[in-house]
C-alpha angles and dihedrals in degrees: 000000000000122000086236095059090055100039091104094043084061096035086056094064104045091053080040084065088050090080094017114062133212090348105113098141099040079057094048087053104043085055095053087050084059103042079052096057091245141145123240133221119188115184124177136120109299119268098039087097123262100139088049088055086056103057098035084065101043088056101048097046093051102242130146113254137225132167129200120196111220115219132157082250100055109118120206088254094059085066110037096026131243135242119255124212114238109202094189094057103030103231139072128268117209106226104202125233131233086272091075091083137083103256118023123194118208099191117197086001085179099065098063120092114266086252095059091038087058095058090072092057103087093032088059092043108045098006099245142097130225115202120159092001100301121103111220124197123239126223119279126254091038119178123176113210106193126189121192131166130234110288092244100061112099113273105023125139110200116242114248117251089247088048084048096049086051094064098073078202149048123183141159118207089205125193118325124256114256088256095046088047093051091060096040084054097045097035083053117192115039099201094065083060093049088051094065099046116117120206114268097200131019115231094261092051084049088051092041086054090043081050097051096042093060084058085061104131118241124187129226095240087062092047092058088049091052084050099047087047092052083045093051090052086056095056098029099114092206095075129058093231137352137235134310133245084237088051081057097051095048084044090057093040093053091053098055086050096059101039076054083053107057092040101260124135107217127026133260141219091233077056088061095041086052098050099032091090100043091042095044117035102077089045095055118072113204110237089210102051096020094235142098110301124257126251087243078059105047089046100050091062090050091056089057089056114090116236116229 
């Protein structure tokens, strides 16, 4: 691939750093989540900036934006939308959700109620909605960002291990370095800098890169250490159950996004250390402390796993 075909990519992040500070990396991997056709879950303390995250991409890569607030109270409906009846005309009109859109943004998703949680399953797994009986398609390209805050916080419901398979990704943004902070403190408000952000990429441009990255070469030998991976979480006695072969397969897709990304033509084994964690923690359920396992976890089984 040529310099000039991934210039905006590029030229996306690094506008991307003009709003988010000092995140470089959170921001590379969101938008391989999003060059993958995955789904992506930030979780992390409120204020550090997730929501932000989540409109900054949908901005740059020219998609079409909804939020939905997450509350105990949110009803499925509220999500995927209901049919009205019109007495006038004697029939009933079907009024779309905030799903119908292009990038949906389920802030604080743990803090809706399992039920609710459960209407975006089959909107994140076939893109496409059912509601009285009619199935209804969503909007292409469709990306779900979801925040959630820490289970112990008051209030959370924890997400259900299908809801969780469905997110390709997990990741925190954490605290801001000093010198990142420093500039949030001194720039002040980050939405007038969102406001004037203009989109790096159209929705076909964004569909022509998703394209490319699934031609991403990997090798066999890499195929056989995914295997063997998905094969050690199966063993680890420290978790319940291992991987999937779907958690293999968006392991494998990511990868591809992000070699895409920096410019290479074939994936690496350092491309599949980087992403495990991230790919694999909420997926695997500790045996020990019946949650979702730690990255510490996560990356001493990687380590027992031979590189190729």
């Amino acid at each position: 691939m040529s310099a000039s075909t991934l210039f905006p990519l590029q030229t996306l992040i690094q506008r991307a750093e003009t709003v988010i500070f000092g995140k470089r990396r959170e921001i590379s991997l969101a938008l391989a989540c999003a060059l993958a056709r995955g789904h992506l879950l930030i979780e992390d303390l409120p204020g550090l900036g997730k929501t932000l995250l989540a409109r900054v991409l949908a901005r740059l890569l020219g998609l079409s934006f909804a939020r939905v607030q997450c509350t105990s109270d949110l009803l499925p409906a509220d999500v995927t939308g209901v049919s009205v009846y019109e007495r006038e005309r004697g029939q009933f009109r079907f009024v779309p959700g905030p799903v119908f859109t292009q990038v949906l943004l389920a802030d604080e998703i743990n803090r809706a109620t399992p039920k609710t949680q459960s209407a975006l399953l089959e909107a994140m797994e076939e893109k496409q909605v059912t509601v009285d009986g009619e199935t209804r398609p969503l909007p292409h390209p469709f990306f779900v960002i979801a925040t959630q805050n820490p289970a112990y916080q008051i209030g959370a419901f924890p997400l259900p291990e299908s809801q969780l398979d469905r997110f390709l990704l997990r990741l925190s943004l954490g605290y801001p370095d000093e010198a990142a902070e420093r500039a949030l403190l001194s720039e002040g408000d980050s939405r007038i800098r969102l406001d004037t952000l203009e989109p790096a990429l159209t929705p076909q441009e964004l569909l022509a890169h998703q394209a490319a990255a699934e031609k991403i070469f990997v090798a066999p030998a890499l195929l056989d250490y995914v295997q063997a991976i998905l094969a050690a979480t199966r063993a680890h006695p420290v978790f319940l159950h291992g991987l999937s072969p779907r958690a293999g397969l968006g392991l494998l897709a990511l990868a591809r996004a992000l070699a895409y990304l920096e410019g290479r033509k074939a994936v690496l084994p350092d491309d599949l250390q980087t992403l495990f964690s991230g790919v694999a923690c909420h997926r695997l359920l500790s045996r020990q402390r019946q949650s979702s396992a730690l990255p510490e976890e996560a990356e001493t089984l990687l380590r027992s796993v031979p590189i190729p």
